[in-house]
C-alpha positions in Angstrom: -13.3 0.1 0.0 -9.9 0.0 -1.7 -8.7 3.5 -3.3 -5.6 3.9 -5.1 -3.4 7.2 -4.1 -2.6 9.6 -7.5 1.1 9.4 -5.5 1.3 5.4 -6.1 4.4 4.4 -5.4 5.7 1.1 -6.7 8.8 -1.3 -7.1 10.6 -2.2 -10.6 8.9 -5.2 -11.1 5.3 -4.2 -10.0 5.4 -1.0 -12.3 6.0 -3.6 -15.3 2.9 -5.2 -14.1 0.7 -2.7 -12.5 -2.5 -3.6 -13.8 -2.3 -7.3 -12.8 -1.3 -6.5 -9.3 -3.9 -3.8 -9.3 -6.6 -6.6 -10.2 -5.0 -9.0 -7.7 -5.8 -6.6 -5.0 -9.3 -6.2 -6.1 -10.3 -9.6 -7.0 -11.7 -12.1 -4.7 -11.2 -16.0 -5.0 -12.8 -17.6 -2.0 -11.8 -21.4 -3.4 -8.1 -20.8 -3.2 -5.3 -18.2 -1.6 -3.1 -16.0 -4.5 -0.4 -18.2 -5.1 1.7 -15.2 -5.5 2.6 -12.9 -2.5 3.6 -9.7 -2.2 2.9 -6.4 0.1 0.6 -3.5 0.1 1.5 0.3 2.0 -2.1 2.5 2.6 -2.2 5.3 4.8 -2.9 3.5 8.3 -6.2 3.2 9.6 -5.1 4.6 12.8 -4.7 7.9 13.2 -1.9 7.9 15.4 0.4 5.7 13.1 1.7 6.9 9.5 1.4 3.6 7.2 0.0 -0.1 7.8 1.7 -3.0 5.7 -0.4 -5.9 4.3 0.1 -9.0 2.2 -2.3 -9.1 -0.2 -3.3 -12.7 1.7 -4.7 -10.1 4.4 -7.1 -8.9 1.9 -8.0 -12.2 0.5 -11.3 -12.0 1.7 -14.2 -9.8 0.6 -15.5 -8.5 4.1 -12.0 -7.2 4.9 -11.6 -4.8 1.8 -15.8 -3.7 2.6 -14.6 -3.2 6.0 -11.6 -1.2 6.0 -10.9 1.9 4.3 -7.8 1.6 2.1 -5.7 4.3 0.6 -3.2 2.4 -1.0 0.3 4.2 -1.6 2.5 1.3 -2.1 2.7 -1.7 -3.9 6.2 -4.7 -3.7 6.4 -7.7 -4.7 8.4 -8.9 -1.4 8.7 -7.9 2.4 12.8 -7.2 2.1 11.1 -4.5 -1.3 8.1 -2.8 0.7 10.9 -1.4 3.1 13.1 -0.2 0.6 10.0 1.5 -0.9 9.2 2.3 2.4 12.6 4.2 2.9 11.7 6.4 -0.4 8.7 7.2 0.9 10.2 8.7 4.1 13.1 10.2 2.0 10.7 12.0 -0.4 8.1 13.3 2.7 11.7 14.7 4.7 12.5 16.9 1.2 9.5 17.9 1.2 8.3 19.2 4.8 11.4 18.6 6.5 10.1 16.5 9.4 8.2 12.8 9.3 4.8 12.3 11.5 1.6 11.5 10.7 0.4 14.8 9.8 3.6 14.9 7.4 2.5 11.6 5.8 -1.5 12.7 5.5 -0.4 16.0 3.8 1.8 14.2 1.3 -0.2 12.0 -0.2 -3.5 14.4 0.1 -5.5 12.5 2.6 
């Protein structure tokens, strides 16, 4: 199941296009892979980390989107973005609380 965080964070280009990526994400084409790459942050699955990164090639397939539990919180159009997006993220949860760890990073975005 794929759930989108109120505290979306996304790059320049992506916020011009945020309901195409959006649908990208969500849409399954089994007869071809998105010609178009780009990178996806959710809260990790783990509880012991703070974020998994995917390209949205990961998620191509149905059974991985029914399988994991995604609370997406990022969305760039390119690896050398996500971790410049990445490095907001961190800045904004060290204003906030003053420290970064997982429990930092569930608080933040409400998880």
């Amino acid at each position: 199941m794929v759930s989108w965080n109120p505290k979306l964070y996304a790059s320049e280009e992506v916020k011009k296009h945020l309901r195409t990526y959006k649908r990208r994400i969500l849409k399954n084409n089994y007869k071809k892979l998105p010609l178009k790459q780009f990178r996806i942050i959710a809260i990790s699955s783990n509880p012991n980390n703070c974020f998994d990164i995917y390209s949205n090639t990961e998620l191509w397939l149905d059974y991985h989107k029914k399988e994991m539990n995604l609370e997406i919180v990022g969305i760039a159009e390119s690896e050398e973005i996500c971790n410049e997006l990445l490095q907001e993220i961190v800045m904004d949860i060290l204003r906030e609380y003053d420290s970064f760890d997982k429990n930092c990073v569930r608080d933040y975005f409400e998880v």
